[in-house]
N, C-alpha and C positions, 0 to 999 in steps of 0.2 A: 687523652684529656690534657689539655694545656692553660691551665689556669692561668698564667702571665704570658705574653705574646711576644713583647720584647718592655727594654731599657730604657728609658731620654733620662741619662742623667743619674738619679739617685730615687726619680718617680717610676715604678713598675705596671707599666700598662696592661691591667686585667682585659682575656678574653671576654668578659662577660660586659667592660666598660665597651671595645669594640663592638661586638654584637649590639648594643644596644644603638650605637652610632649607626650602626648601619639599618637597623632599624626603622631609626626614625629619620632617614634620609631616604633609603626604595621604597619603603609604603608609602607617608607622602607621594611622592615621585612618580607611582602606581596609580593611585589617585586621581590626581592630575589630569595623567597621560586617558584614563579612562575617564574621567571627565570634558577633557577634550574631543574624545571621541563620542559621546553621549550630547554635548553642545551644550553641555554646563558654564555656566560665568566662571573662569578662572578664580579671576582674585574675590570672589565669593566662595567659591570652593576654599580657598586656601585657608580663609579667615576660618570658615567652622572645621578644616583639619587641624587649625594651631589651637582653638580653643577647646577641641574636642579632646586632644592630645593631653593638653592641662588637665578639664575636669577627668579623666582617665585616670593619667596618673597619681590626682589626689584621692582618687577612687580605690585604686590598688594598694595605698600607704593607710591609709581610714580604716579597712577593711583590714590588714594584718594587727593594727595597733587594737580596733573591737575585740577581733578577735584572743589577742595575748591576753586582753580584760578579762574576757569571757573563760577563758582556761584558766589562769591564776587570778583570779579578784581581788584577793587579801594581799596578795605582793607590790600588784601595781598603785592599789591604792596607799597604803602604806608608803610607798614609792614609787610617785606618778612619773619622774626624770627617768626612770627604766624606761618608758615609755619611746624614750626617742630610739631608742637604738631600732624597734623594730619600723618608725617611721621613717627612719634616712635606708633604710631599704629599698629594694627596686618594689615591694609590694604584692601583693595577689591580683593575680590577673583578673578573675570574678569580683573583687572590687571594683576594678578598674571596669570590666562590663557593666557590672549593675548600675555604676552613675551612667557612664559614656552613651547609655543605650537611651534613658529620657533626657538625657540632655541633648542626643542628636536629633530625636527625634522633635521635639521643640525647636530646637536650632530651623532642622529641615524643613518644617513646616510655616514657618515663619515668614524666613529669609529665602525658600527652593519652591514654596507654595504647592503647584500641581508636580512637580518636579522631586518631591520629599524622596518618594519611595525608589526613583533612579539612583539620587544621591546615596540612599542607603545602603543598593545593591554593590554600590563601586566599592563602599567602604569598608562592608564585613567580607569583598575579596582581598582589600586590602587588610583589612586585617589577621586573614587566614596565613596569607602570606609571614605576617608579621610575627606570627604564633609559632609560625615554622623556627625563623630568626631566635627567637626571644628561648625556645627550648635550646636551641644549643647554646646559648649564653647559658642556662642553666647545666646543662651538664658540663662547661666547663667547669663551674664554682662547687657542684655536688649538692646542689639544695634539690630543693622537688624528687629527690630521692625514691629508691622502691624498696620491697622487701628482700631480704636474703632468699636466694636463687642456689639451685645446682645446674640449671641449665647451661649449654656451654657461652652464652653469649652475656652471661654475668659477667657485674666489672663490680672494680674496687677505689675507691676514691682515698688512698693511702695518706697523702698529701694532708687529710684533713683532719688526720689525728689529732694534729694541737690543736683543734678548735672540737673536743672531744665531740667527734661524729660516732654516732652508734655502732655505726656498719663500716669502719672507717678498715677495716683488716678483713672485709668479709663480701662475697661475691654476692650481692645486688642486683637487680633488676632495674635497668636502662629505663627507666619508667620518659626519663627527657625527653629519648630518642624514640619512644614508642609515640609519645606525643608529636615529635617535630617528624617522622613519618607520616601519620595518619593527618596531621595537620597539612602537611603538602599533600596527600592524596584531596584532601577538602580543597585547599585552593586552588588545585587542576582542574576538580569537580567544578566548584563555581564559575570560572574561567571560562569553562567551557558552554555551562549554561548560560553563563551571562550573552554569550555571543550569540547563540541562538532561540534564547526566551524571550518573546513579546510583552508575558504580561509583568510589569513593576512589582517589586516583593518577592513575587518567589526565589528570587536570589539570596532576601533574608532570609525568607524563610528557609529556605535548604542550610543556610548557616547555624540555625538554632538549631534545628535537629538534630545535622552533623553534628556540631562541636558540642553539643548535650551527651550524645550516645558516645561518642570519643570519649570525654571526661568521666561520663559515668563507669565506666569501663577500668579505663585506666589508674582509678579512685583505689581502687580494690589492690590493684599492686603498690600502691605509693606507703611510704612510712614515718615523711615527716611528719614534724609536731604541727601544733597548731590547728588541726584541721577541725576540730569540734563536731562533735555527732550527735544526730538529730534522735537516730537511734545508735545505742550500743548492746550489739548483743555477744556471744561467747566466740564467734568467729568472723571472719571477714563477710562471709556473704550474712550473716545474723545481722549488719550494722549497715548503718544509712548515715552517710556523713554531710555536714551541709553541703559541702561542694555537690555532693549527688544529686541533694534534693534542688539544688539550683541547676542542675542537669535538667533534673525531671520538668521543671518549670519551662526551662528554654525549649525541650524538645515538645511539652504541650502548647505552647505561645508558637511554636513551630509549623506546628498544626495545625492550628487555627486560622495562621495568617494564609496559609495555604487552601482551606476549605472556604474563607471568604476571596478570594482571589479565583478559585473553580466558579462562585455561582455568578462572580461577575463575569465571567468569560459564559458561562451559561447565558446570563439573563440577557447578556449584549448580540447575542446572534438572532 
């Protein structure tokens, strides 16, 4: 874990500020390049990546500041300027999906016309890709954190004592790296489908599923704050946290788009 990468000066350039750079430089770029190949209008394409990237990212900052509400009520109201620390954050990525997902599709529909559901397929490969990225920026900094582990491939985030981390002396579960694995197993997946599926969509759709069932999953190891739950019961598996139930959504919206996408390849033979 290398939480600073190097020096310019007297500024210390975070892993997590890198990762993100490169981020948002190969998915674009990925994008594109599958756009290109698809016979997409470039500088159309580019326009709903840059604005897509915005409503995103104000999606991910909205969605942790809701939620600090939603946990502490009386604090933030009392003291609504607490508020910004959790929005100059990089955010929750499920924020960041739940705008990014109708506002592309709007976008798509609009500006890509018959074209929408290609546009979409490139995007959720590019952004599996992305997810892979964006978890090791997380495990450099120690957020998105897991529970204490005896397994041997537990790790310790020592470094984060002064920022009094729970688990800051105690072997954890790599929850980042289980995600930025299974998230590269996903965008190999789609990649691969992408190149040989005919019909538009199921490309999305393979992404909702996937990164539903990944999240849901990984939900159950994770122990940062924040997460607020739909249900709370006496144990991990007793509890259903939103992130889950936003799982469960994506993997049934997964579904669907899939079993309308069958009867059109039915009805059209």
């Amino acid at each position: 874990m290398f939480p600073e990468l190097f020096t310019i000066g007297t500024y210390k350039v975070s892993t997590f500020l890198v990762s993100n750079i490169v981020q948002f430089t190969l998915v674009p770029a990925l994008i594109l390049i599958l756009a290109k190949k698809g016979n997409l209008d470039i500088s159309r394409t580019f326009n709903y990546i840059l604005f897509g990237a915005i409503a995103a990212v104000l999606g991910a900052k909205l969605y942790s500041v809701l939620f600090a509400i939603l946990n502490d009520p009386n604090l933030y109201l009392k003291n609504p300027v607490l508020l910004w620390r959790h929005f100059k954050t990089g955010g929750a990525f499920f924020g960041g999906l739940l705008v990014a997902i109708p506002f592309c599709i709007i976008y798509t529909k609009k500006f890509f016309k018959k074209d929408s559901w290609k546009v979409l397929d490139i995007t959720v490969i590019g952004l599996a890709l992305g997810q892979v990225i964006g978890r090791i920026g997380c495990f450099s900094t120690g957020c998105c954190y897991g529970k204490p582990t005896s397994l041997p491939w537990g790790v310790k985030f020592p470094y984060l004592a002064s920022k009094a981390h729970p688990f800051s002396h105690t072997y954890i579960h790599p929850t980042q790296i289980y995600e930025a694995v299974l998230n590269l197993c996903n965008f190999l997946f789609l990649f691969l489908l992408w190149k040989k599926q005919k019909r538009e969509g199921v490309v999305s759709a393979f992404y909702l599923i996937n990164y539903g069932i990944i999240r849901f999953f990984v939900e159950y190891l994770r122990s940062d704050g924040g997460r607020g739950y739909f249900i709370r019961g006496s144990s991990a598996l007793t509890c259903l946290s939103y992130p889950q139930v936003i799982s469960i959504i994506l993997v049934i919206s997964g579904i669907i788009i899939l079993r309308k996408k069958s009867k059109k390849k039915i009805e059209s033979k």
